[in-house]
C-alpha positions, 0 to 999 in steps of 0.5 A: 754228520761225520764229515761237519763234526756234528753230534745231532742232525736236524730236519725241517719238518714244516715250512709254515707250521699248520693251523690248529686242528677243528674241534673233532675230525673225523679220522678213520683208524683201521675201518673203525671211524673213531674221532680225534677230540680237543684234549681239554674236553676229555672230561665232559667225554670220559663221563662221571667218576665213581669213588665205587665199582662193581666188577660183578659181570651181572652189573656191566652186561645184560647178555653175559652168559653167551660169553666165555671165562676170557670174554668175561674177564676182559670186559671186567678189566676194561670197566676197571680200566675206565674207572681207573683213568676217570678216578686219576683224571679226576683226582680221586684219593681212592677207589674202591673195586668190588672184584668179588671173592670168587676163584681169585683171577679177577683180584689178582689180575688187578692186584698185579695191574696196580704193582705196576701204576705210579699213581698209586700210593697203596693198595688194600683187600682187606675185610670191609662190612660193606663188601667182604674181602671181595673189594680192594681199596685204592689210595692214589698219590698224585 
C-alpha cells in the first residue's frame, strides 16, 4: 500500500461467487447441531406473537423448584428475550410484560434491557387494574 500510494487494499475472496445456500443445512455450531434457515421464513419459525407475557416462573416451567434465583431469572429473561424479538418482527405497537411485584430484580433487569433498545419509544409500570404495578407496558417506534 505504501509503495503504490493506496489508502485501501482489495482481495479477491471468490473466483466464481457460490450458488445460493439449500433451504436449511446442517451445520454443526460446537457440538450443538444447530441448523442455518432461509431468512424469509423466520417468522413461520419464531412462532406466534403476543401483545401480553407472563414472566411468572409458574407460567414457563412445569419443574421450576429444582432451580436456583439465577436459573430462574435467566429463564424468565430468555422468555422476555423472545417475546421482544417476535413483537418487533411483527410490528407490534406495544407489549405489555407481566414481571410480577416481587423483590423487583426481575422489572429492573428488564427496565434496565429496554434503556438500551432503539426500538423502543417508552416504557411504563404503572398501575393497571389487570396486573397491578406488576407489568410494564411497552411502546415501540419503528
Amino acid at each position: 500500500m505504501k509503495q503504490s500510494n493506496q489508502a485501501t487494499f482489495s482481495y479477491l475472496l471468490f473466483e466464481k461467487y457460490p450458488d445460493k445456500m439449500n433451504d436449511d443445512i446442517d451445520v454443526d455450531f460446537s457440538g450443538k447441531g444447530q441448523k442455518l434457515y432461509d431468512i424469509s421464513k423466520i417468522k413461520q419459525l419464531m412462532g406466534s406473537p403476543r401483545t401480553v407475557v407472563d414472566l411468572h416462573i409458574e407460567k414457563l416451567s412445569d419443574d421450576w423448584r429444582g432451580l436456583n434465583n439465577f436459573e430462574i431469572l435467566s429463564l424468565q429473561l430468555k422468555n422476555f428475550e423472545k417475546y421482544y424479538d417476535l413483537a418487533i418482527a411483527n410490528f407490534q405497537p406495544n407489549l405489555v410484560i407481566i414481571h410480577g411485584v416481587g423483590s423487583g430484580k426481575l422489572r429492573d433487569e428488564i427496565h434496565e434491557l429496554l434503556k438500551h433498545r432503539k426500538e423502543v419509544k417508552t416504557f411504563v409500570n404503572q398501575y393497571d387494574p389487570r396486573f397491578g404495578y406488576g407489568a410494564t407496558e411497552i411502546f415501540f417506534q419503528y
